[in-house]
C-alpha positions in Angstrom: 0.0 0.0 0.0 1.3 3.7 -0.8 1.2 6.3 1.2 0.5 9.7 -0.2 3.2 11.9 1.4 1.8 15.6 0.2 -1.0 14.9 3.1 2.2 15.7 5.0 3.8 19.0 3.1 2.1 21.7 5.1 3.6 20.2 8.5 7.2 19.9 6.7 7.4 23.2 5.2 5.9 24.9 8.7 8.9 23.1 10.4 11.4 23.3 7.9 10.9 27.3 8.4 11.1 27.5 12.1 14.3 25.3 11.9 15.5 27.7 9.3 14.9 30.6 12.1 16.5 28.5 14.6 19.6 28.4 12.6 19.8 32.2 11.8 18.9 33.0 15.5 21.8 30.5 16.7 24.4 31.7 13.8 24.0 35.4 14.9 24.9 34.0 18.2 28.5 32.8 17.0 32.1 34.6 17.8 34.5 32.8 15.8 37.3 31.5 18.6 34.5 31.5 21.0 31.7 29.5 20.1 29.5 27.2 22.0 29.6 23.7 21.4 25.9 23.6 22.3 25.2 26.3 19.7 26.8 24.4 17.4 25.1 21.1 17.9 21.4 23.4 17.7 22.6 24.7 14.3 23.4 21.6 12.8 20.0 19.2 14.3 17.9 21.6 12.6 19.9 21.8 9.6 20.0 18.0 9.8 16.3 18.0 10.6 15.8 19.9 7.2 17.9 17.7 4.8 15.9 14.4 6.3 12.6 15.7 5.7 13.4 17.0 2.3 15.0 14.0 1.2 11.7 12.0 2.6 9.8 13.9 0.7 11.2 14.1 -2.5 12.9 17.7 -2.6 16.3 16.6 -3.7 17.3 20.4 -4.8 16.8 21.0 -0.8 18.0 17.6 0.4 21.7 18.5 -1.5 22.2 21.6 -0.4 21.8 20.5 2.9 23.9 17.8 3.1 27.0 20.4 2.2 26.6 22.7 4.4 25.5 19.8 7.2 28.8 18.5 6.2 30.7 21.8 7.0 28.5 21.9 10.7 29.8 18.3 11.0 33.2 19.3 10.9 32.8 22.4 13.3 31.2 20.7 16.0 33.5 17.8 15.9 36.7 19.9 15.7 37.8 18.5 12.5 37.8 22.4 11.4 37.7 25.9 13.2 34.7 28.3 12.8 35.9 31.6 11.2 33.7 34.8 10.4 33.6 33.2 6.6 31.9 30.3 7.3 29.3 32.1 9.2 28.4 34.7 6.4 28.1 31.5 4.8 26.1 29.4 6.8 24.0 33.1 6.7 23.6 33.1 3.3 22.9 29.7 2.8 19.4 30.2 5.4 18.7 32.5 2.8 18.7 30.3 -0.1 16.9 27.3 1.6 13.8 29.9 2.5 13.9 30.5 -1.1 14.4 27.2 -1.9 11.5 26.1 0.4 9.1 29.2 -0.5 9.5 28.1 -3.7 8.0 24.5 -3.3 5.4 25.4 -1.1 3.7 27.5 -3.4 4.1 24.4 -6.1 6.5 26.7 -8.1 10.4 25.2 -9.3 13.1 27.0 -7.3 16.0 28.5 -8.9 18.9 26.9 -8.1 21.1 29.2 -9.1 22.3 30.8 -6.0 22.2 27.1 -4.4 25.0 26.2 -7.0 27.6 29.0 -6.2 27.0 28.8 -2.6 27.6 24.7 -2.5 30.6 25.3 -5.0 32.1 28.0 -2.1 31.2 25.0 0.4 33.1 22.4 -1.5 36.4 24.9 -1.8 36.3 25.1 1.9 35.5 21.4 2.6 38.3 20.5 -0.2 40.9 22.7 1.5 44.0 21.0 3.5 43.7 23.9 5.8 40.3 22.7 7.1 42.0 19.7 9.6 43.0 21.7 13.0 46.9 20.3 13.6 45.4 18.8 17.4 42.4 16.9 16.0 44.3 15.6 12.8 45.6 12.5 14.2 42.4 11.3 15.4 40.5 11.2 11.9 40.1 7.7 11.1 41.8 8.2 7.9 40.6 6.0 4.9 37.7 3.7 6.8 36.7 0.8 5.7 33.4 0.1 5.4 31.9 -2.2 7.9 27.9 -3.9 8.2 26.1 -3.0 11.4 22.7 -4.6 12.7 20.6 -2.6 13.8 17.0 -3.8 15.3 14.7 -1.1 15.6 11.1 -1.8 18.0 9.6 1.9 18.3 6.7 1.7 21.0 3.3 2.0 19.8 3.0 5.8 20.8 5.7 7.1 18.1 3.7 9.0 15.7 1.9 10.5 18.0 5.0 12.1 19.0 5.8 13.3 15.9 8.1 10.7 14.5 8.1 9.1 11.6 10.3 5.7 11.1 10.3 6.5 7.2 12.5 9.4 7.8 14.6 7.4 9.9 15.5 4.7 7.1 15.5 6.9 4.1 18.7 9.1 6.6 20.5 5.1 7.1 20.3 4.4 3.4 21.9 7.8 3.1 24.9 6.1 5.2 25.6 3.5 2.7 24.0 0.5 1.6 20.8 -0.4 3.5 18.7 -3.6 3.8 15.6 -3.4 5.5 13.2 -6.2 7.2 10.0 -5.1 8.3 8.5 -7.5 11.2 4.4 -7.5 10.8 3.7 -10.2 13.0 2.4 -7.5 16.1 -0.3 -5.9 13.9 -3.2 -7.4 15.3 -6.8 -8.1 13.6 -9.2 -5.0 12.1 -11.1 -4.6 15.2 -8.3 -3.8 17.4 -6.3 -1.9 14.6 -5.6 1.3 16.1 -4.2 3.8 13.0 -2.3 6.5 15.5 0.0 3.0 17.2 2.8 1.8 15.4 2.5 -2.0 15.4 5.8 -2.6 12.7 9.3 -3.2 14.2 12.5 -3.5 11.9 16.1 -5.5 11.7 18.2 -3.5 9.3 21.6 -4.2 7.7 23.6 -1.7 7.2 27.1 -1.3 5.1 28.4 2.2 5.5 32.4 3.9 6.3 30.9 6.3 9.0 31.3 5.8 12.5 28.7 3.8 15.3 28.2 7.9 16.0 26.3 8.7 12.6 24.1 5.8 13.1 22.8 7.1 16.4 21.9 10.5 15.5 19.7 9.0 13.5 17.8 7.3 16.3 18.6 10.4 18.7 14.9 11.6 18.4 13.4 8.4 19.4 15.8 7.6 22.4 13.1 7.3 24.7 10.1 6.3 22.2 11.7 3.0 21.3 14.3 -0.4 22.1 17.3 0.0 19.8 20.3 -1.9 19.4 22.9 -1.2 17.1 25.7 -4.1 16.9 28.7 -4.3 14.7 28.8 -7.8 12.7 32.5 -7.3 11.5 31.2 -7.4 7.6 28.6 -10.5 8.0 25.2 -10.9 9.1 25.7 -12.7 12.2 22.6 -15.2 13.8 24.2 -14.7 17.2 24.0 -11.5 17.9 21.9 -10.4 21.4 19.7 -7.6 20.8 16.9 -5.8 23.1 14.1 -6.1 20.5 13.5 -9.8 21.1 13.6 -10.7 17.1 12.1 -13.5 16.1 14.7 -16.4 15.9 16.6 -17.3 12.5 14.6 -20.6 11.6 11.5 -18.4 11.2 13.6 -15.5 9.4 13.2 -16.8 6.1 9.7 -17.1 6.3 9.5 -14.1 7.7 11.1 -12.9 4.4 8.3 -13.7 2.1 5.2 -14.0 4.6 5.3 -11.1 7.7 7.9 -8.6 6.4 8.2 -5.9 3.7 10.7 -5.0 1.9 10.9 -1.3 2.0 12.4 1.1 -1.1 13.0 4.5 0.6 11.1 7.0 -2.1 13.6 8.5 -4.6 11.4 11.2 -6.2 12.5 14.4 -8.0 11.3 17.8 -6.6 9.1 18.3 -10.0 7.5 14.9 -9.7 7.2 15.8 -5.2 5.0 19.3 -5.8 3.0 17.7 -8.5 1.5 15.2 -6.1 -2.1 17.1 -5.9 -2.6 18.9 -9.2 -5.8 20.0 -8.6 -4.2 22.3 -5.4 -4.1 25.9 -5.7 -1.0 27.5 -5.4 -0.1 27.9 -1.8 1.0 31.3 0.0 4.2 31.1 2.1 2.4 33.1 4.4 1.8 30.8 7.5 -1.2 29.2 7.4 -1.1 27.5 10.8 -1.0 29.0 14.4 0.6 27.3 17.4 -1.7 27.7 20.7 -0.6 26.9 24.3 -2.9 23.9 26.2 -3.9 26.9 28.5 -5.8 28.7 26.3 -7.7 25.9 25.1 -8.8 24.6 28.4 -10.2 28.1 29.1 -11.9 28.3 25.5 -13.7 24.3 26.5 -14.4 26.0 29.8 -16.5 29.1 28.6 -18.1 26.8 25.6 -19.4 24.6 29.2 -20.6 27.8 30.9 -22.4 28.8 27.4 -24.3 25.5 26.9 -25.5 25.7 30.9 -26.8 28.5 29.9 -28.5 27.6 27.1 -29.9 24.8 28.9 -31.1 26.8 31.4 -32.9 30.1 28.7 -34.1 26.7 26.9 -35.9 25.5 30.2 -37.2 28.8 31.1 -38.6 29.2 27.7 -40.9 25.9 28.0 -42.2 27.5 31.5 -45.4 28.9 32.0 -44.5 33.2 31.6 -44.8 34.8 35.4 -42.9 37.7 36.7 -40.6 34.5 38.3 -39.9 33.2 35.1 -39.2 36.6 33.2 -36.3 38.1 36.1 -34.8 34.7 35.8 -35.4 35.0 31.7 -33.6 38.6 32.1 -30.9 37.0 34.5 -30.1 34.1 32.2 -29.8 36.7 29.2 -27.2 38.9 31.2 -25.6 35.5 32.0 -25.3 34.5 28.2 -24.3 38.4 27.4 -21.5 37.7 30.2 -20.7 34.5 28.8 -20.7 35.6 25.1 -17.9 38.4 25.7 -15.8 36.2 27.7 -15.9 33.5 25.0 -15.2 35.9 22.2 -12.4 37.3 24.5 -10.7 33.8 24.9 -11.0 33.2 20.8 -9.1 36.6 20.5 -6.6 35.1 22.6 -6.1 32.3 20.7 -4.6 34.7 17.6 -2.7 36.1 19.8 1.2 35.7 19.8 4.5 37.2 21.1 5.5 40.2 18.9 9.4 38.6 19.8 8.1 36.4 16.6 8.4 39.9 14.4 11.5 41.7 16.6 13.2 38.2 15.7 13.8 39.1 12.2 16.0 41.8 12.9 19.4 41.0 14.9 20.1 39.5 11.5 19.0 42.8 9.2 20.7 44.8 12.1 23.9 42.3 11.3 23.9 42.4 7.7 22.7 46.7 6.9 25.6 47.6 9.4 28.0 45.6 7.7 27.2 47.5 4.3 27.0 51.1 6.2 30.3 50.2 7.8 28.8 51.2 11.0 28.6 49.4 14.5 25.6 49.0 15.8 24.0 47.3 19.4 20.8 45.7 18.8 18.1 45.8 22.3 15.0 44.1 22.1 12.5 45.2 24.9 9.2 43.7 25.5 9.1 40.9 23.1 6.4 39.1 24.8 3.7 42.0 24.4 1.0 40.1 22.4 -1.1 41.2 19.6 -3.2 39.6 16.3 -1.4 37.1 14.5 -2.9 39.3 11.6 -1.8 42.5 12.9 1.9 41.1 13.0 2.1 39.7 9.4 1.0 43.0 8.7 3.2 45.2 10.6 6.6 43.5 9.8 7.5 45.0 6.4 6.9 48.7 7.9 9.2 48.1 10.7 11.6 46.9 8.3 11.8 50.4 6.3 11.9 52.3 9.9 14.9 50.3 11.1 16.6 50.7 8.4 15.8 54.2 8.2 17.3 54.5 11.5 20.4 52.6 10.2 21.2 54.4 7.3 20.0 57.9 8.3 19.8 58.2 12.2 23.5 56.5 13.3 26.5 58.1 12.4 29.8 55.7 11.5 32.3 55.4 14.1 34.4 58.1 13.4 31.5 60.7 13.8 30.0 59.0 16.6 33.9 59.8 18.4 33.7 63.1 17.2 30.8 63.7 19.0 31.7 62.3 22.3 29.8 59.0 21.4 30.1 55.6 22.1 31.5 54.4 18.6 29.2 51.6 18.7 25.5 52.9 18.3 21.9 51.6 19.5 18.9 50.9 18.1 15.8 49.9 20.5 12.8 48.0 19.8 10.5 48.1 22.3 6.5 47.3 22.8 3.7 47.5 25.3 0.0 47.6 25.8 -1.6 50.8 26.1 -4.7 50.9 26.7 -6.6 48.7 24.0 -3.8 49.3 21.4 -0.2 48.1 21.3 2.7 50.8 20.9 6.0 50.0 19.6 9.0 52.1 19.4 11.4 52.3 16.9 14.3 54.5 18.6 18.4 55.5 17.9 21.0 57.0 19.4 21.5 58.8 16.4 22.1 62.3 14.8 18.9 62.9 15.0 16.9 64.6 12.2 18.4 67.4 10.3 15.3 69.8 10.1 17.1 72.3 8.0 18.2 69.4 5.6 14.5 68.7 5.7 13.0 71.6 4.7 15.6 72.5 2.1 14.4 69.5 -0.1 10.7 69.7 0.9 11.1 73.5 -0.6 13.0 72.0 -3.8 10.6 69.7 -4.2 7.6 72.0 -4.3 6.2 70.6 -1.1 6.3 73.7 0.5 7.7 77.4 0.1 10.4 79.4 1.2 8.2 81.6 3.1 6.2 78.7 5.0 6.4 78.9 8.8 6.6 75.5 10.3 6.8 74.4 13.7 9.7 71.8 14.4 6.9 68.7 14.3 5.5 70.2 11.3 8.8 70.1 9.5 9.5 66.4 10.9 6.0 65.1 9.7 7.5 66.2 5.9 9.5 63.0 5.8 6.1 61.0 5.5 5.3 62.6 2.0 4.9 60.5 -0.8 8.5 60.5 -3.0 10.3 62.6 -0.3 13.9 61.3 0.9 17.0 63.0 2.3 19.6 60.3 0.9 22.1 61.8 -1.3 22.9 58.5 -3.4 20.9 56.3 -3.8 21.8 53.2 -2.5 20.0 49.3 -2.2 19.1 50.6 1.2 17.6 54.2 0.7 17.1 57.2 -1.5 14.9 56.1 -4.1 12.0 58.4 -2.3 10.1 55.7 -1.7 9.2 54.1 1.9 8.4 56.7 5.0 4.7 56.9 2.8 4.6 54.0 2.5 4.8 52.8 6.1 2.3 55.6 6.9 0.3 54.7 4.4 0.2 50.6 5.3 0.1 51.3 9.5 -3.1 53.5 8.3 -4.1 50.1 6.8 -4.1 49.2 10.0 -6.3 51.4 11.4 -3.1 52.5 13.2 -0.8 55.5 13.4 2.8 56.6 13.2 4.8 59.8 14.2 8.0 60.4 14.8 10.0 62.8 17.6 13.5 63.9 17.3 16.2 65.7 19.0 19.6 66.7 16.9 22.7 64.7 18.3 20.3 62.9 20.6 18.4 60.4 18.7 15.0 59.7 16.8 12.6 58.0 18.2 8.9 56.5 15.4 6.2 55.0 17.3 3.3 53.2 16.3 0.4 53.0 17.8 -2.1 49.7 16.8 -4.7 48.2 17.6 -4.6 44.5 18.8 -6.3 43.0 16.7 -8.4 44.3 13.0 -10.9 41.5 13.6 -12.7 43.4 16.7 -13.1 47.3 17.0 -13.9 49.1 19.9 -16.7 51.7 18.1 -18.5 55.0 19.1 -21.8 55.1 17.3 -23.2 58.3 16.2 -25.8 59.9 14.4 -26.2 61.3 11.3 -29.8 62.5 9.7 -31.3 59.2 9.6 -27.6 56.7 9.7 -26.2 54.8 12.2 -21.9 55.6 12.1 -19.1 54.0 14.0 -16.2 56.0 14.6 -13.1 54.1 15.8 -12.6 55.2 19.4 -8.9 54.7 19.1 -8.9 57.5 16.7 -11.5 59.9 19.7 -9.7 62.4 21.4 -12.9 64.3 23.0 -16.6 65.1 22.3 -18.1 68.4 23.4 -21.2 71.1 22.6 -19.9 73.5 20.4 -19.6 77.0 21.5 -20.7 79.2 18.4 -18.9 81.8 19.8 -15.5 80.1 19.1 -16.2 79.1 15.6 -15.0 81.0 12.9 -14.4 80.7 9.1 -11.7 80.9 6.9 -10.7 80.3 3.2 -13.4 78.8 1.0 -15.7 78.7 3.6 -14.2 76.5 6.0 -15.4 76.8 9.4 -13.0 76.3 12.4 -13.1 75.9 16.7 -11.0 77.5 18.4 -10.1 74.9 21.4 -7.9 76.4 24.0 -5.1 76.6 22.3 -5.9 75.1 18.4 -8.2 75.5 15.7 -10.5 72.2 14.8 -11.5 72.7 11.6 -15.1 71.2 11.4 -16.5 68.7 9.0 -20.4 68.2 8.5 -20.7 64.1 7.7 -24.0 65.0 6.4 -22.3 67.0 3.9 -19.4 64.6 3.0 -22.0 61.6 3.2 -24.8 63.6 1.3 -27.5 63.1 3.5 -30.7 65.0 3.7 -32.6 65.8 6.9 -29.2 66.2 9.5 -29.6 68.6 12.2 -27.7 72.0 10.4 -27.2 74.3 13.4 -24.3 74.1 15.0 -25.1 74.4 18.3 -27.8 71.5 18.5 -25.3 69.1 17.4 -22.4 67.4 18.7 -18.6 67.6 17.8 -16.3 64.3 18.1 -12.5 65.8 18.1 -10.8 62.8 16.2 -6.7 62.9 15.2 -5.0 61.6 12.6 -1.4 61.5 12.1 -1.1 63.9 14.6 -3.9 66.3 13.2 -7.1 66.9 14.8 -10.3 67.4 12.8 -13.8 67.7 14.2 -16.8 65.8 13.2 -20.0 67.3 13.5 -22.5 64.7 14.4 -26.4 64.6 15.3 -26.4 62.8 18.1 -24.0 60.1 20.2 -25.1 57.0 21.0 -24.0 53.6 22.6 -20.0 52.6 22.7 -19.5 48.9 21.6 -17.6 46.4 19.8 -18.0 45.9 16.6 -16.8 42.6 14.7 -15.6 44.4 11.3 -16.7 43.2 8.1 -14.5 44.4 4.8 -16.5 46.3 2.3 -13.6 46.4 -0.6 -14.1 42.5 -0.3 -18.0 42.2 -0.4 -18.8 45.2 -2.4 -15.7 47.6 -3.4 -13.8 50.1 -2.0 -15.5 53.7 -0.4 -13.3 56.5 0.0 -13.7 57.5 4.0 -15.0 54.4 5.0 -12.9 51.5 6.7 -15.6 49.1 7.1 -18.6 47.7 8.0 -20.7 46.0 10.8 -24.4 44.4 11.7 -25.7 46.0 15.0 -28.3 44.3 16.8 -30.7 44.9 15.5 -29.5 43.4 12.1 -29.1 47.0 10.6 -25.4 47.9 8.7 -23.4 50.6 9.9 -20.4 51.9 8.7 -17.1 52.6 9.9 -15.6 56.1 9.7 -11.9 56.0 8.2 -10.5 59.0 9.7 -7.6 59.5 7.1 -9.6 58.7 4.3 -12.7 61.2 5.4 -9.9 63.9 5.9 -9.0 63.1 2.1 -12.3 63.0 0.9 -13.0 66.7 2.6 -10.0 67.9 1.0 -8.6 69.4 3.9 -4.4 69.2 4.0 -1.7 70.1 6.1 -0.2 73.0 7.0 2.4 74.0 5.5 0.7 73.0 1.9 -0.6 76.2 0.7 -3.7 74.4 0.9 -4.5 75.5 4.5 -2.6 77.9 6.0 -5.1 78.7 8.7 -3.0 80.6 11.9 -2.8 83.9 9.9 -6.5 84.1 8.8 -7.6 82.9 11.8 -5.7 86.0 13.7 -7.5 88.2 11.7 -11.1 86.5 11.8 -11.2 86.0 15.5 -9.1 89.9 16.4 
């Protein structure tokens, strides 16, 4: 019977990526002349790990690659060769190319090899190279072994698979030792009835012929140590009917039946890659994005525990409904509604819980990208990573990793100065960069700070000015001038460079953490440092909502976004150019927008002082919304409209209120776009000056 191996691709390529991370984290860790032995052996099981699994499953292009640079591990951990800063950048680049490599097969597509093939030729110069034996270990290199047949009886106890282990994977890594026969004992696997398909009931007596050491054999089996009996014995080149083993084999007169009745003969599965991801045609494409989330046994438990206190009480609303209606039986209707309410939040709480993951998953990306941008800039930079286990959205995190990329290397390319500059300055020649996160409130916050130059705010505004952003004769307040690096096509870079200066990115993460129904600003002081923080929320599936109302309509406004809601005083309220009209709150001007105007609906209250105004900001600008009335705060589960209908300018969103009625979500960027309003410093809206006038 064959066994259709893509069922198990998805598990494979989730592992093979975390081992991949393993083996960056671990190689960052390294100091040539001072490594860890145990560092060492990490690096190499997961790189060992990979080439096993790969090979299992067909991906040869992965399988060799692996081998090479296993081999080069092999030799490092066994002293046979000293680490050097080369091999590192190496080992680096070689994670790189298996990611690629793997990427590639996941999503059913055949990987260039081509970066495989250079690095494995740079692996076999160093491997061939007579400098590679340290002089003390030399002598003790078995130097041309012979080969030499082992017996090796393998009895795995019935739990292995559900441990993970697979015996396939075993025997396909011993054939890669030299020449393998494999007997397959059947005689434990008891009738249909009693068949259980998770126990193993199959134990093995293999023969194997290889040159490598007892050692190699027993990594093989290291994983199963304690899930099975094994006993490896060397027959000195014959297959010996003597030998003692701990399995209990059956005994040599019934081995040749045994042969042709109750064992298999086994032919470990030699497919290419091609043939390998063409095992379920009729399969989409596959994203690498991960598909899978890992959840701790905690919050499981307390996920069965609230489903138990929900179905009491809908055992208990049932029973009261098939009572006779008395006073009695509607208080304990009302109390059993407020139980389910209760009940209901706390198991919609608990499934939130279950997306949610250490951001340290999204900060671990970066010791490498610190490593490898600092290298290029010539600069020496400290990495500190602060508050990795803050938790937010899995979402939320796949989301928010490529914007923190473009910030930290912003901060490594603009914000620290080289060595020499840094000394000049009375610096520590070796800068810092500091990622740090925490809860505040219902959002998360994560700084992105430097030790830095800081930004150049006369640098700044020279470009924005070249660049027709703003004019010479603009008055701009120090933030003002800072916020000009978030423009679309505006950069500072001189040259431009793999890393910066093409004018594209700052927008790009405001424009992506907006996305997100989140925020980013920046603060800066010169020769002190820079310091961009984001502010999220924790997760885009639920949003805490204000609901107002407008003429007849029902709106949410985001009450991350809600900085106040107050009467208006008409006698604050002013206008300026093309009819804007402004408050004047202690010491700003809001300018107000009517969402009956930018919504176009008929029948809203129109005097200002019978309605409400909800002060929301925006990228650091404050706006006012004049609404009819406010109503309830309340979760809202969020429903895309670009994905069921299409995409409306100044609205984020929808949801279904109770009462089965759609309401909309305000998008506070996008309704500031959609009134036309723009910053100061714009010639768009200059409104101090005119304001001074209006209100004097």
């Amino acid at each position: 019977m064959s066994i259709d191996l893509s069922q198990f691709f998805d598990v494979f390529f989730e592992e093979s990526f975390e081992g991949l991370d393993i083996m960056e984290a671990e190689l960052l860790n390294l100091q040539p002349g001072h490594e860890d032995s145990e560092t060492i052996n990490t690096i190499f099981r997961a790189a060992h790990s990979i080439k096993g699994g790969s090979g299992t499953f067909g991906f040869t292009s992965v399988a060799n690659f692996t081998h090479v640079l296993e081999t080069l591990l092999d030799q490092i951990r066994d002293g046979r060769r000293q680490l050097t800063a080369e091999h590192v950048n190496l080992l680096l680049q070689s994670v790189d190319c298996l990611r690629a490599l793997l990427t590639a097969l996941q999503a059913e597509e055949e990987p260039d090899l081509s970066n495989a093939n250079e690095l494995k030729v740079k692996f076999e110069e160093i491997l061939g190279g007579k400098e590679s034996v340290s002089s003390d270990t030399a002598d003790s290199i078995p130097q041309g072994q012979e080969s030499q047949t082992y017996q090796i009886d393998f009895k795995p106890f019935p739990h292995l698979f559900k441990t993970g282990n697979e015996p396939l994977y075993m025997l396909s890594e011993l054939s890669e030792l030299g020449d393998l026969e494999t007997h397959a004992f059947c005689d434990a696997i008891p009738e249909i009835d009693d068949f259980n398909p998770e126990d193993c009931y199959l134990s093995w007596r293999l023969y194997l012929t290889t040159s490598h050491p007892e050692s190699a054999i027993k990594e093989v089996f290291e994983w199963v140590e304690d899930d099975a009996e094994i006993s490896i014995t060397l027959c000195g080149g014959l297959f010996e009917d003597d030998v003692s083993v701990s399995t209990t084999p059956e005994p040599e007169s019934e081995k040749k039946e045994a042969s042709s009745n109750d064992t298999q003969n086994i032919d470990v599965p030699k497919t290419s890659s091609a043939t390998a991801t063409k095992a379920k045609p009729e399969a989409s494409k596959k994203s690498a994005e991960s598909t899978s989330i890992r959840v701790g046994i905690d919050k499981v438990d307390s996920l069965i525990n609230m489903v138990g206190e929900l179905v009491i009480t809908q055992a208990m609303l049932t029973q009261l409904g098939e009572q006779e209606p008395t006073e009695n039986t509607l208080a304990a209707m009302q109390e059993g509604l407020a139980q389910l309410a209760h009940n209901t939040r706390d198991l919609q709480e608990n499934v939130m819980r279950i997306r949610m993951l250490p951001i340290s998953f999204v900060f671990s990306r970066f010791p490498r990208l610190v490593r490898d941008t600092s290298q290029k800039l010539n600069k020496q930079v400290e990495l500190k990573l602060l508050g990795e286990q803050t938790e937010l959205d899995k979402t939320v995190m796949e989301k928010i990793s490529d914007p923190m990329v473009h910030l930290v290397r912003n901060s490594l390319d603009h914000g620290l100065e080289t060595p020499e500059d840094r000394i000049k300055a009375g610096k520590d020649p070796v800068g810092t960069v500091t990622l740090n996160a925490f809860h505040q409130g219902g959002n998360i916050v994560i700084e992105i700070m430097d030790d830095g130059r800081g930004l150049n705010t006369e640098k700044i505004k020279s470009k924005a000015i070249a660049n027709g952003l703003i004019q010479a004769t603009d008055e701009l307040t120090i933030e003002e001038v800072n916020e000009l690096i978030f423009r679309p096509g505006f950069s500072t870079a001189d040259e431009v460079s793999d890393i910066s200066g093409r004018g594209v990115g700052m927008d790009v993460v405001r424009r992506n953490i907006q996305a997100l129904n989140g925020s980013v600003e920046v603060t800066s002081a010169k020769g002190v440092g820079s310091t961009f923080t984001i502010r999220l929320p924790l997760t885009l599936a639920i949003l805490d909502g204000q609901l107002v109302k407008v003429a007849k309509h029902t709106y949410i406004i985001p009450l991350i976004s809600i900085v106040e809601s107050l009467q208006i005083d008409i006698k604050k309220v002013s206008k300026v150019g093309n009819g804007l009209e402004v408050l004047r709150l202690r010491d700003e001007y809001i300018p107000i927008l009517r969402l009956y105007q930018l919504f176009n609906h008929g029948g809203a209250i129109e005097e200002l002082d019978k309605t409400l105004l909800v002060v929301v900001e925006s990228d650091n600008h404050k706006v006012g919304l004049l609404v009819d009335d406010l109503l309830a705060q309340q979760q809202v589960v969020i429903k895309s409209l670009e994905a069921n209908y299409q995409k409306v300018n100044g609205i984020s969103g929808a949801t279904i209120l109770g009462d089965g009625r759609v309401s909309l979500i305000v998008d506070i960027s996008g309704l500031i776009k959609l009134s036309g309003l723009k910053r100061p410093g714009t010639q768009e809206l200059l409104v101090e000056q005119e304001l001074d006038e209006v209100v004097s």
